[in-house]
C-alpha positions as CSV (number, residue, x, y, z in Angstrom):
1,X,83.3,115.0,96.6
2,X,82.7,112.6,99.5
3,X,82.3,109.0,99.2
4,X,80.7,106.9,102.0
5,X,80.0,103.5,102.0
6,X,78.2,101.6,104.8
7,X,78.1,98.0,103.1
8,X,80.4,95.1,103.2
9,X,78.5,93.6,100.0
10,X,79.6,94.9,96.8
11,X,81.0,92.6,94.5
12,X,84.8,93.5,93.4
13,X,83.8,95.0,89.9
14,X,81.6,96.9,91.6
15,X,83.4,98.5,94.2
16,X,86.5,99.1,91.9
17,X,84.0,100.7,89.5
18,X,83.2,103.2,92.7
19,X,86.8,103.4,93.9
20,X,88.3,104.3,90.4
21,X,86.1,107.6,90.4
22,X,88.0,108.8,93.6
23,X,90.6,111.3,92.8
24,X,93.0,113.2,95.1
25,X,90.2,116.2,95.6
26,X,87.8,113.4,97.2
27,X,87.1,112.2,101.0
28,X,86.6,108.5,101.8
29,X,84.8,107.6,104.5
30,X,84.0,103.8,105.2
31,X,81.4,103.4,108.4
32,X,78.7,100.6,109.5
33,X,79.8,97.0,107.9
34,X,81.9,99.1,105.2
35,X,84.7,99.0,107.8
36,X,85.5,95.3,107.1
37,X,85.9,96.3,103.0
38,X,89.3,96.8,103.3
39,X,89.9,93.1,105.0
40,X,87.9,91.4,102.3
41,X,89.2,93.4,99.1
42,X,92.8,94.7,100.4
43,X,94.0,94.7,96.7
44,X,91.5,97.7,96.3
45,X,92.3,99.8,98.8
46,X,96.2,99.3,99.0
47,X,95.8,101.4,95.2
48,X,93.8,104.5,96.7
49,X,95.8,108.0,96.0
50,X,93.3,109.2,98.9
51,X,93.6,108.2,102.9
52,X,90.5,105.5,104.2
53,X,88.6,107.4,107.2
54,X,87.2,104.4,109.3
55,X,84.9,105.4,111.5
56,X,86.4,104.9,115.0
57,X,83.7,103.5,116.8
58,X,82.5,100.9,113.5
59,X,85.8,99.6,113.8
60,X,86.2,99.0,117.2
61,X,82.2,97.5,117.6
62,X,84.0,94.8,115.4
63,X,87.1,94.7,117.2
64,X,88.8,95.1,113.9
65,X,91.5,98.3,115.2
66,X,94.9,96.2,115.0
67,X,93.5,94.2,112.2
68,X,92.6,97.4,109.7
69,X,96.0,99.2,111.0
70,X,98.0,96.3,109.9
71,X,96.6,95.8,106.8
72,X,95.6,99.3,105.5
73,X,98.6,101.8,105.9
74,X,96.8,104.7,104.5
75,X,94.0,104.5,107.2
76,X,92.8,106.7,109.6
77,X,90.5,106.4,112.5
78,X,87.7,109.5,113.0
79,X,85.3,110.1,115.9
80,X,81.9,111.3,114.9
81,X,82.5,114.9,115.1
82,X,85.4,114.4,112.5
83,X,82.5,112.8,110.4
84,X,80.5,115.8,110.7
85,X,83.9,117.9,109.7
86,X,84.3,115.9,107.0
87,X,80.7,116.3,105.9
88,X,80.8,119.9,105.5
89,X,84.1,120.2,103.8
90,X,83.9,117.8,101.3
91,X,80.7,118.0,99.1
92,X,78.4,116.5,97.3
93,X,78.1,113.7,98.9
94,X,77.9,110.3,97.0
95,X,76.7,107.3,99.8
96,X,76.1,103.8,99.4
């Protein structure tokens, strides 16, 4: 499955309660304002079993590259066609 989110405005119950269904098998992809989750809930995404794809140009809109590589070790930065890789290997697609 692949998860996308695209909000920075989930409470921390909630977004646990979405991050706890991610297994090994799954893709996360964090784009739009969803980039700056990992700053403002670190605890969260420090736990994953599964790499964060950021996309690239999200991230750097908000100057946030050296921030989100310093703080999220199992990160990685995608392009938009890598998005639309990822879209059509991992499915269904759960987006928020």
């Amino acid at each position: 499955m692949l998860y996308t989110f695209s909000q920075s405005t989930y409470n921390t119950e909630e977004l646990a309660g979405y991050l706890n269904q991610i297994t090994s098998q799954d893709a996360l992809v964090l784009w739009q304002d969803a980039v700056l989750l990992p700053l403002k809930h670190p605890q969260l995404f420090n736990n994953l079993n599964v790499p964060v794809m950021l996309l690239q140009i999200d991230v750097e809109a908000r100057n946030l590259t050296e921030k989100l590589a310093s703080t999220l070790a199992n990160s990685q930065l995608i392009s938009l066609q890598e998005l639309v890789n990822v879209t059509t290997q991992f499915h269904p697609q759960f987006a928020l």
